[in-house]
Steps between C-alpha positions, in 0.01 A plus 500: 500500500675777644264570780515147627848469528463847704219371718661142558828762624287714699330159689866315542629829702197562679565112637760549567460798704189323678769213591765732602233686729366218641857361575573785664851422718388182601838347582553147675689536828812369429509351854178515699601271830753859560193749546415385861849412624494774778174408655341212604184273416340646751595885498385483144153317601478838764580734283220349204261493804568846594469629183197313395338611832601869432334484135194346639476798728539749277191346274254459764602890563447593148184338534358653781569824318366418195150378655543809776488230801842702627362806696143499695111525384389886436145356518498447924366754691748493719845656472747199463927662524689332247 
């Protein structure tokens, strides 16, 4: 009877940690029309664009490494600068 009331313990705070982890410090933004205040509709639309280009760059680079497409053949017989 003992053990139970120990293992039903033991589950309850391991919930509760799992909730409290998986919470995290997700707080609602009291007011969320005062984040973009200083910049417009479309500065904001540039700078998302910009950075979505930038991160799309930076795959297709990590790519090319990955697969070796970023420097030139070793197997031509001729001598190619890179």
């Amino acid at each position: 009877m003992r053990k139970s009331t120990i293992a039903k313990s033991i589950s309850i705070a391991a919930l509760g940690a799992l909730t409290a982890l998986a919470s995290g410090c997700a707080a609602t933004d009291p007011s969320p029309s005062m984040t973009s205040l200083g910049r417009s509709d479309s500065e904001l639309a540039r700078t998302y664009t910009i950075a979505s280009d930038e991160n799309i760059r930076q795959i297709i680079d990590d790519l090319d490494r990955a697969f070796y497409t970023d420097r030139p053949s070793r197997l031509s017989p001729m001598a190619i600068p890179h």
